[in-house]
C-alpha positions as CSV (number, residue, x, y, z in Angstrom):
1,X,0.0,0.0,0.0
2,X,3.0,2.4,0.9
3,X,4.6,2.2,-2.6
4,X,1.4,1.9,-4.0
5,X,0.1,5.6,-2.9
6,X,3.6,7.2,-3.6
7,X,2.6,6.4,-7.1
8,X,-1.2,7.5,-6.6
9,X,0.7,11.1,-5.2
10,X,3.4,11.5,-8.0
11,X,1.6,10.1,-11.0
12,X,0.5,12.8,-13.7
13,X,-1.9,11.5,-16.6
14,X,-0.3,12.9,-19.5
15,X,-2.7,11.6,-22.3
16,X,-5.2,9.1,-23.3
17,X,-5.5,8.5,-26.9
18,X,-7.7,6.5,-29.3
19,X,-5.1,4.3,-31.1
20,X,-7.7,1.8,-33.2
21,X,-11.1,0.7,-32.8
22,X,-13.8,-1.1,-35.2
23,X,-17.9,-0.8,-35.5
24,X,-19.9,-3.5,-37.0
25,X,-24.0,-3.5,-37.0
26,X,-25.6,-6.5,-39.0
27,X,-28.6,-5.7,-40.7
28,X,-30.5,-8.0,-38.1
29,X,-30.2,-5.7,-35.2
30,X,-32.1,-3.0,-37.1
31,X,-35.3,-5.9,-37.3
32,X,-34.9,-7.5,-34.0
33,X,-37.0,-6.6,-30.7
34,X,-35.7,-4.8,-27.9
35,X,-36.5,-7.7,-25.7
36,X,-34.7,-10.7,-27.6
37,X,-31.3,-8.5,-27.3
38,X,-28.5,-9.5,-24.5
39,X,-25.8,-6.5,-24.2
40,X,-23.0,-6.4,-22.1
41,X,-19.0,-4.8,-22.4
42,X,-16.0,-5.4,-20.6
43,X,-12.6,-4.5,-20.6
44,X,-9.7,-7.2,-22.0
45,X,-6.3,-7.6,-20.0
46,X,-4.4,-4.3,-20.2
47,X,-0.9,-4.3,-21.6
48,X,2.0,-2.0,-19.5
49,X,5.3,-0.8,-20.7
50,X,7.1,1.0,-17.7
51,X,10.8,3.0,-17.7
52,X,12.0,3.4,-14.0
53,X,14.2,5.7,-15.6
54,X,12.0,8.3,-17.6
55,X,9.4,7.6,-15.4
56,X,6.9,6.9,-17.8
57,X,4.3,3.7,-17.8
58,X,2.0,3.1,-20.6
59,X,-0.9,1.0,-20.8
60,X,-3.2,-0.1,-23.4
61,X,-6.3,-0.8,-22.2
62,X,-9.2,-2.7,-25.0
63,X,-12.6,-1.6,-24.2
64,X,-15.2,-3.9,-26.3
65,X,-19.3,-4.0,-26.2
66,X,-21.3,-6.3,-27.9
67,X,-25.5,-6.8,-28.7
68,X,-26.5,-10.2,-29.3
69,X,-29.6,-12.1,-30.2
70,X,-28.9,-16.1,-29.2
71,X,-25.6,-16.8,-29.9
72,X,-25.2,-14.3,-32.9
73,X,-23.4,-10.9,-32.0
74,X,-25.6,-8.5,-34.3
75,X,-23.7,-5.4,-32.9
76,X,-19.7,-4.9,-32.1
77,X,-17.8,-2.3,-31.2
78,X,-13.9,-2.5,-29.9
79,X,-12.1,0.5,-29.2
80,X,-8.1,0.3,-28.2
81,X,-6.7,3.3,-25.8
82,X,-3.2,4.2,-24.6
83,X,-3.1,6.2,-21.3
84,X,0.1,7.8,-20.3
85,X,1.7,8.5,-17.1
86,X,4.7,10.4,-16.0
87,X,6.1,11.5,-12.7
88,X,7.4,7.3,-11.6
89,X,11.0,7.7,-11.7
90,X,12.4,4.8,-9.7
91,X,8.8,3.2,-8.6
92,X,8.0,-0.2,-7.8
93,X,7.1,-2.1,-11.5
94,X,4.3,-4.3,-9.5
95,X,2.9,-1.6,-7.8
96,X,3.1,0.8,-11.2
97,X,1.3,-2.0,-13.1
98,X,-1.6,-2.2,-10.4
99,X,-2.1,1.4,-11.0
100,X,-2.2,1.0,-14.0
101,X,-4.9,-1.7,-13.6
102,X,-6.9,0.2,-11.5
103,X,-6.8,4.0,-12.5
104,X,-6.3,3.3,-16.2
105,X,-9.3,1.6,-16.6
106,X,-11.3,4.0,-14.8
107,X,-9.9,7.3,-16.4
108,X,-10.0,5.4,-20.3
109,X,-14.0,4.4,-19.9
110,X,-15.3,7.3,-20.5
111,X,-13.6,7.9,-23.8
112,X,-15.2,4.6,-24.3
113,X,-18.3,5.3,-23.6
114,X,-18.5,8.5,-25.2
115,X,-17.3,6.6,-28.2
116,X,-20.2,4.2,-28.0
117,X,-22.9,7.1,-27.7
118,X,-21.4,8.6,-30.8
119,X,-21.1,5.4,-32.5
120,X,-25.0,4.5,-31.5
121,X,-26.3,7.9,-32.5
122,X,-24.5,7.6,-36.3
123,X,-25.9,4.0,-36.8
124,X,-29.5,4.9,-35.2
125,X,-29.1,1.7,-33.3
126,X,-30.1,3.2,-30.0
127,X,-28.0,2.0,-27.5
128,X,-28.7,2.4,-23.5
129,X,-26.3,4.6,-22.5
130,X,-23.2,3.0,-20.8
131,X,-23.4,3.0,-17.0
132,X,-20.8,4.9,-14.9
133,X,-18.1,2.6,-13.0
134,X,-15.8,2.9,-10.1
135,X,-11.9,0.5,-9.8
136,X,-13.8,-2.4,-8.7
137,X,-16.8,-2.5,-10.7
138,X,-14.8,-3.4,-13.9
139,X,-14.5,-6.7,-14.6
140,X,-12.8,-8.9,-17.6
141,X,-15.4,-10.7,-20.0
């Protein structure tokens, strides 16, 4: 926990960027009910790069949703972020990676979820909006 809030208390979010991400509707969803449809997202295992030396840590962090009717996903939509963080010169690489785990997620979702609204709105598919999350409401798919 010690090394774990030093890097809570020096860590400064430098970016999040949108480095890929892919949309794919099947004509099906647009003739299917409302109440035959199972949604759900989730967050795959996140990727870290960290340099003790620059202090920087990277990690990559792929958000994916999906709409299905049976076993058929009629709606798909992955998006990949980076999130960048300097200020962890000489930090702990365990403890960088669990803050990585645990804040990245949390400060890349909303980009995420932004980017499903958007996505929803162009392809008139009507999506429930995503809800908002906390660290420990995320879980892997």
């Amino acid at each position: 926990p010690k090394e774990y809030n030093a890097i809570v208390s020096s860590a400064n979010l430098e970016s999040i960027i949108l480095v890929n991400s892919k949309f794919e509707m099947k004509q099906e969803y647009l003739s299917s009910s409302e109440d035959e449809r199972k949604f759900g997202f989730a967050i795959d295992d996140i990727d870290v790069a960290y340099s003790a030396i620059d202090g920087m840590a990277v990690g990559k962090y792929d958000w994916r949703l999906w709409v299905s009717v049976g076993r058929k996903h009629l709606i798909k939509i992955e998006c990949e972020y980076i999130a960048t963080y300097s200020g962890l010169m000489a930090k702990n690489p365990d403890a960088v990676k669990l803050f990585l785990y645990k804040v990245g997620r949390v400060a890349t979702y909303p980009y995420f979820r932004n980017k499903v609204s958007q996505l929803s709105w162009e392809s008139a598919a009507q999506l429930p909006i995503l809800p908002t999350i906390s660290a420990g409401s995320i879980d892997k798919d």
